[in-house]
C-alpha positions, 0 to 999 in steps of 0.5 A, spaced: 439 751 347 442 751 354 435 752 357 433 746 354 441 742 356 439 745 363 431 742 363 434 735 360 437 734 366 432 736 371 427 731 367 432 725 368 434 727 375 426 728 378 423 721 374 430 717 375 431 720 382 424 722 385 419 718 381 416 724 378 413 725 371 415 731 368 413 735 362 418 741 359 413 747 357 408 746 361 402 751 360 398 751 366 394 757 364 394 761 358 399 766 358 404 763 362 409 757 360 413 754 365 420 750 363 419 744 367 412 741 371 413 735 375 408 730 377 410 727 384 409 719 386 404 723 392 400 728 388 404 733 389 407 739 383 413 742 383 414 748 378 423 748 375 424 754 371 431 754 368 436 759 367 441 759 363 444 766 364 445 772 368 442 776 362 437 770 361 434 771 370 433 778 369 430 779 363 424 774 366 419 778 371 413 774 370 416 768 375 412 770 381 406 768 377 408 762 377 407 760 384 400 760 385 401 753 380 405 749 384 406 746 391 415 747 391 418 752 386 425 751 384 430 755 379 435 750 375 442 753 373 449 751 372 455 751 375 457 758 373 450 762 375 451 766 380 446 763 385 447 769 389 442 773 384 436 768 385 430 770 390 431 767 398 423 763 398 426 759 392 429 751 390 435 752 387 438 746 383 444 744 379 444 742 373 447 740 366 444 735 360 446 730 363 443 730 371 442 735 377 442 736 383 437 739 388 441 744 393 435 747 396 427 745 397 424 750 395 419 751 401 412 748 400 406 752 399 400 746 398 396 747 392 388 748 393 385 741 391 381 744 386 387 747 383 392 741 384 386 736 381 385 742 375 393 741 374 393 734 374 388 733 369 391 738 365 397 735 366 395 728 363 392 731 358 398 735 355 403 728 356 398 725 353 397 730 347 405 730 346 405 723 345 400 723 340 405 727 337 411 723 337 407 717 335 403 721 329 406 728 327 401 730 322 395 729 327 391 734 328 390 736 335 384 740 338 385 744 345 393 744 344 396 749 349 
């Protein structure tokens, strides 16, 4: 899937390049599902929503809804998108399977310590939840989310 291509190289660029944690199909509430959430060396949350396509950005109406669950938020294309298309306020970064780039910050809008302490214990949960489940397929799960 080009959305999941696209997500790779963002994970390898934010924890090789950045010292970030990362966690693709991150659940911070119900009913939302963002591509990319990443864990600064700092605390700090960064939200990447990868856009494979021109069809693949408009169809997508409930990325605003994503702001409130982050300190940076950023779209991660490739080299073909037609970045003009991609809201000004927004991070952009290039990408493809195997790295990215970070074109543009994305503007920083802090968290409120209650919320990022939320997240973050969430956060650990879900990495270590995923783990569980690489290490032992047939567990059964509780509050998977």
């Amino acid at each position: 899937m080009p959305g999941q291509w696209l997500a790779r190289g963002v994970c390898r660029h934010l924890s090789a390049g950045h010292g970030f944690a990362v966690v693709e199909e991150f659940v911070p509430e119900r009913g939302k599902r963002v591509d990319v959430m990443a864990l600064g060396p700092k605390g700090e949350l960064w939200v990447v929503e990868c856009k494979s396509s021109r069809a693949d950005f408009l169809s997508d109406g409930k990325w605003q809804g994503y702001l409130e669950w982050c300190d940076r938020y950023f779209w991660a294309v490739d080299e073909a998108f037609p970045t003009d298309l991609l809201p000004e306020g927004t991070g952009l970064i290039i990408a493809d399977g195997y790295d990215a780039e970070i074109l543009r910050m994305g503007p920083e809008s802090k968290l409120s310590g209650a919320r990022r302490n939320a997240l973050i214990r969430r956060f650990a949960q879900h990495a270590a939840r995923r783990l569980q489940t690489l290490r032992d397929p047939g567990a059964v799960l509780d509050g998977w989310g």
